[in-house]
C-alpha positions in Angstrom: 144.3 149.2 138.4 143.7 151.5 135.4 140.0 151.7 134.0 139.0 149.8 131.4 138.1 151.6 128.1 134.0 152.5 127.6 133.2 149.9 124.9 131.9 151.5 121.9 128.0 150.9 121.2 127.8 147.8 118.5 126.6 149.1 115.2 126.0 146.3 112.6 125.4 147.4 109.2 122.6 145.1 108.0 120.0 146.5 104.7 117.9 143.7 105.9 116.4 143.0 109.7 113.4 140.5 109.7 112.6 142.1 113.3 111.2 145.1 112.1 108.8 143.6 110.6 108.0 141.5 114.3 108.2 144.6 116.7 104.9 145.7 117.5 101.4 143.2 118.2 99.8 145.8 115.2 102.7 144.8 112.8 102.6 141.5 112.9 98.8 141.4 112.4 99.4 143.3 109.1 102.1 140.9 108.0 100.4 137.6 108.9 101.1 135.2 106.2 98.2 132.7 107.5 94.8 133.5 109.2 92.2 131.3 110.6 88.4 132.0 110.7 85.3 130.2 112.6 84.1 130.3 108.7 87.3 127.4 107.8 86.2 125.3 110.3 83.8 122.2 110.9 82.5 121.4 114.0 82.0 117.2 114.0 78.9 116.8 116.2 77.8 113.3 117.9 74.2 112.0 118.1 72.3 109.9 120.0 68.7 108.9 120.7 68.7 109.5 124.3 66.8 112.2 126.2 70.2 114.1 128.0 74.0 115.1 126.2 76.4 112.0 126.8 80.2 113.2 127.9 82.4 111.4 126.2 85.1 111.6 128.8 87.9 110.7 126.1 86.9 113.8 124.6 86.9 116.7 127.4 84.2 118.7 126.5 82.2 117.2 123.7 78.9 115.1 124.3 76.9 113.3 121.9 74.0 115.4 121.8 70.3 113.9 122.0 68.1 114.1 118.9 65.6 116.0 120.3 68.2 119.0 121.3 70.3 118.8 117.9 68.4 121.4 116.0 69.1 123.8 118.8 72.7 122.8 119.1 73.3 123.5 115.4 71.6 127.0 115.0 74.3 127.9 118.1 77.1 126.9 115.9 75.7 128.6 112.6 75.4 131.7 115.0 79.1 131.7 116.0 80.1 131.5 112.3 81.4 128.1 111.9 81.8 126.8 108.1 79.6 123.3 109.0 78.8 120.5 111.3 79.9 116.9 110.1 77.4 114.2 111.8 78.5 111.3 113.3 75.2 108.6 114.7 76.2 106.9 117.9 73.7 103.8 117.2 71.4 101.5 119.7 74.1 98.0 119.2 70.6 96.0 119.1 70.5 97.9 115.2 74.0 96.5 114.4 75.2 93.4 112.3 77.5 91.9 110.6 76.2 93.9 107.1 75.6 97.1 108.3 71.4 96.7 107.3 70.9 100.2 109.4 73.0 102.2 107.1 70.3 101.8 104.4 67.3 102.7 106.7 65.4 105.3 105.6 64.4 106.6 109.4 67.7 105.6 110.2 69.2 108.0 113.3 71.2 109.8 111.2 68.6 110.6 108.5 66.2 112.2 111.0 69.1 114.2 113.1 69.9 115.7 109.4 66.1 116.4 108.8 66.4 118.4 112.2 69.4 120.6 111.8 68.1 121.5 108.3 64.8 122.3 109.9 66.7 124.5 112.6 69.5 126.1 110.4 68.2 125.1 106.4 71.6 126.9 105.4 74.1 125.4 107.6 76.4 122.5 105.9 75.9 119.6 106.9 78.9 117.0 105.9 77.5 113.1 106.6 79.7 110.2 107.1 79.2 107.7 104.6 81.2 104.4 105.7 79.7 101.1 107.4 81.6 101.3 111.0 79.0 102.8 112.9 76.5 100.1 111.8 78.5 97.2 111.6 78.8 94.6 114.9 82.6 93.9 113.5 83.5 97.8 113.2 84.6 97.9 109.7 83.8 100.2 107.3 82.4 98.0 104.9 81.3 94.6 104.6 83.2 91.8 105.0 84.1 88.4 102.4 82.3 84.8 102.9 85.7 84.0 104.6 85.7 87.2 106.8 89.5 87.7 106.1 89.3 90.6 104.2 86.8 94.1 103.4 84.9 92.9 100.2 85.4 96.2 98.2 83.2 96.5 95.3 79.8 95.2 97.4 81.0 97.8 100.0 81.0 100.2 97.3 77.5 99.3 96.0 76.0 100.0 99.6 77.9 103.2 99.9 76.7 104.6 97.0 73.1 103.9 98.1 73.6 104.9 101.5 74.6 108.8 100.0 71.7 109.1 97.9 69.4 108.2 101.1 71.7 111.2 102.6 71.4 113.7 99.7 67.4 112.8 99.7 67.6 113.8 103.3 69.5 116.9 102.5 72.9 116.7 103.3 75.2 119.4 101.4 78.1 117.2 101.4 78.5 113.3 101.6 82.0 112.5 103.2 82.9 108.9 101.9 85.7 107.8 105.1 85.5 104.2 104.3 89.1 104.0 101.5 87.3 101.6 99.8 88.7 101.7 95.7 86.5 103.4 93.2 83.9 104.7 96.0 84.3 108.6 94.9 83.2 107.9 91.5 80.2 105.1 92.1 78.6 107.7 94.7 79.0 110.9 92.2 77.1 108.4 89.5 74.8 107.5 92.0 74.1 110.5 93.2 73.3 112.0 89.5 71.2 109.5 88.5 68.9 110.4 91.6 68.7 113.6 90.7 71.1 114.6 93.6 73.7 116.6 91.2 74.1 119.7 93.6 75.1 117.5 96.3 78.7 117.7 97.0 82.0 114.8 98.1 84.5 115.7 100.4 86.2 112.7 100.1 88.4 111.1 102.6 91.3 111.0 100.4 94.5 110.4 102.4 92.7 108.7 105.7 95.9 106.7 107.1 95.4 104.0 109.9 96.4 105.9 112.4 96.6 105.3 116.3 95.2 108.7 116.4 91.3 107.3 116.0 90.3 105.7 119.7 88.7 108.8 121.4 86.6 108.8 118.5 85.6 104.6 118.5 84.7 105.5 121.5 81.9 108.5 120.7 80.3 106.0 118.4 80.4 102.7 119.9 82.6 101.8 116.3 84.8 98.9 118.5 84.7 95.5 117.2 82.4 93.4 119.8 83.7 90.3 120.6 83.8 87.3 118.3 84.0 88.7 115.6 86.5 88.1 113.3 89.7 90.3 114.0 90.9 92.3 110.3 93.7 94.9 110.3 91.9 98.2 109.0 95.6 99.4 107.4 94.3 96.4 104.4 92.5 99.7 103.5 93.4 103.0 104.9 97.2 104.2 104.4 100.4 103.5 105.3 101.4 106.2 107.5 104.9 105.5 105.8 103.7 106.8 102.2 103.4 109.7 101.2 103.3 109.4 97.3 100.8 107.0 97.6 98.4 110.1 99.1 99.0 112.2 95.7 97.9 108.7 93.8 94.4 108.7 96.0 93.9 112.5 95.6 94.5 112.0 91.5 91.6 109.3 91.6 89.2 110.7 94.1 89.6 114.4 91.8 88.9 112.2 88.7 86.3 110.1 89.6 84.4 113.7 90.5 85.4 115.2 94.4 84.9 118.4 95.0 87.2 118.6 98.4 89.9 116.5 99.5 90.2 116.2 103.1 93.2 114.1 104.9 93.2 112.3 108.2 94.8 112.7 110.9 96.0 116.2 110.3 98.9 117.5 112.6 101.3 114.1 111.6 100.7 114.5 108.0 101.2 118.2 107.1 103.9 117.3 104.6 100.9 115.6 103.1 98.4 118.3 103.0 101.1 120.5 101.2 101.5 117.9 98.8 98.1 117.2 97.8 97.4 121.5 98.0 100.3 121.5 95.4 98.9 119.4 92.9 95.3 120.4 92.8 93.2 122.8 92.1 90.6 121.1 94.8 89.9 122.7 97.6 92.2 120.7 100.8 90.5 119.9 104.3 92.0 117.9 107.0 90.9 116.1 110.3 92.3 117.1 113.3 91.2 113.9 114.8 90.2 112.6 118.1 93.5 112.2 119.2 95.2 114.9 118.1 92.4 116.7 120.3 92.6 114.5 123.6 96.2 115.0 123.7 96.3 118.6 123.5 93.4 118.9 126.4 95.0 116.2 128.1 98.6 118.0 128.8 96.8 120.9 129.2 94.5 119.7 132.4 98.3 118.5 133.7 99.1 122.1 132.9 101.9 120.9 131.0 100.6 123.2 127.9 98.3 126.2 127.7 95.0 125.2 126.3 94.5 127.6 124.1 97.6 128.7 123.1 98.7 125.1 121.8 95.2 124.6 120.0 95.0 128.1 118.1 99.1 126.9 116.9 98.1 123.4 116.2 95.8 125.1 113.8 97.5 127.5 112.5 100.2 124.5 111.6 97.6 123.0 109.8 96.0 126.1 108.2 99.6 127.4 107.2 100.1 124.0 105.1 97.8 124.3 102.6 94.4 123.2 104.5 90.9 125.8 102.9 89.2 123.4 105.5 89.7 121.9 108.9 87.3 119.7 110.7 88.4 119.9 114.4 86.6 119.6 117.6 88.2 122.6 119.0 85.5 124.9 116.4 83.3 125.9 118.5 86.0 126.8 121.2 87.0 128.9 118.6 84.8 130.5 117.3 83.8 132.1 120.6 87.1 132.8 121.8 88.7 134.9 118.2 
């Protein structure tokens, strides 16, 4: 049986191979269209009045940490370069009700556990919730009408705006307004100027969709509605995770009535949102990588279905790469030490 023929070496003629540009670990690096840095990320922190750190065993890894040991807690994270710590009070249920009354306590939890990471780390940012869930018995963020069928907007808006002058008098750098409530971005910025409080920022929850993505979180500060009381869907406020014009509406309103960031929540299932809302402003963009989205990823990865932190450093980058300056994630302090 005669030989075959050597087969001549395959030569294509291409002006143009993306893989050059790929071949070495140095190359890349110089080519990287997106980077992340500790710097672009918030680390949301839980607190609590007890005397030890709580696990929160739907969030491997995170505790809500004591008061006393907060200020310590929050120098370590200015230390590994992170770009703030958003609070988040776990409260004693005996303080809750149907109103939300502890909101607008001036020794409230959350007013003293700012007053101690400012006293451990006075240039760290501190981002405060400002929405009635944590304080309210029925876990809404607001207050609700006479015939508890619905969130009464405007007098949920009228406490909200007190509650982030209490915070800016504490001295919060940010006030982060999750509650969806209409008109909230702009009674806060008047509020907050007519205290004197003008340098105090909004990150505004702009596109915060009622998401399935939120439980891990209920859980970290006891946000669940107790039992009798009445039962309200919260998507009567938050988003339709359907819409997405309906974002670029909110993020026109919240930049008019006087944001400075706009932030949307949950992150990973909404980047065609965060692109959208980075095209049409000039804002700076944050998002939420959300309870959730952080359980899941730690939760294949103890199954060793994934690698831990190869799927978080891509599920931020995703987020990064679509137009997010800002991303709150509970995977910052991780981070931070590992880059």
């Amino acid at each position: 049986m005669p030989k075959a023929a050597p087969t001549a070496p395959v030569r294509l003629v291409l002006p143009q191979r993306p893989r050059r540009l790929r071949r070495t670990a140095a190359i890349r690096a110089l080519v990287r269209e997106t980077r992340l840095a500790p710097a672009q990320l918030i680390q949301p922190v839980f607190v609590h009045e007890g005397r030890e750190a709580e696990p929160i065993p739907s969030l491997p890894g995170i505790s809500r940490i004591p008061l006393a040991g907060l200020g310590a807690h929050c120098r370590e994270l200015e230390k590994l370069g992170l770009g703030g710590v958003a609070l988040f009070p776990k409260i004693d249920p005996k303080r809750k009700d149907a109103l939300g009354r502890e909101a607008l306590n001036p020794n409230s939890l959350i007013l003293r556990a700012v007053h101690e990471v400012k006293s451990a780390a006075p240039a760290f940012p501190i981002f405060a919730d400002i929405a009635l869930d944590p304080y309210t018995t029925h876990g809404h963020d607001g207050v609700l009408t006479k015939r508890g069928d619905d969130v009464d907007n405007d007098r949920t808006v009228s406490i909200l705006a007190k509650m982030a002058v209490l915070h800016a008098r504490a001295g919060v750098d940010f006030v982060a307004p999750s509650d969806m409530m209409d008109g909230r971005v702009g009674a806060i910025r008047s509020a907050l100027d007519a205290a004197g409080h003008e340098s105090t920022g909004i990150m505004a929850y702009t596109a915060k969709y009622a998401s399935a993505y939120y439980g891990p979180f209920r859980d970290a500060v006891g946000s669940q509605r107790a039992s009798g009381t009445p039962s309200l869907s919260k998507a009567t406020y938050q988003m339709d995770p359907a819409n997405r014009r309906d974002a670029l509406r909110e993020a026109w309103l919240d930049q008019a009535e006087g944001a400075d960031i706009l932030m949307v929540k949950p992150a990973s299932l909404y980047l065609d949102i965060i692109a959208s809302i980075h095209a049409h402003t000039h804002r700076p963009v944050a998002a939420y990588q959300v309870s959730g989205e952080y359980a899941q990823i730690c939760a294949a990865a103890e199954r060793g279905w994934l690698n831990l932190r190869a799927a978080r450093d891509e599920s931020l980058l995703a987020i990064r790469r679509a137009g997010a300056d800002i991303i709150l994630t509970y995977f910052a302090a991780a981070c931070a030490r590992d880059w």
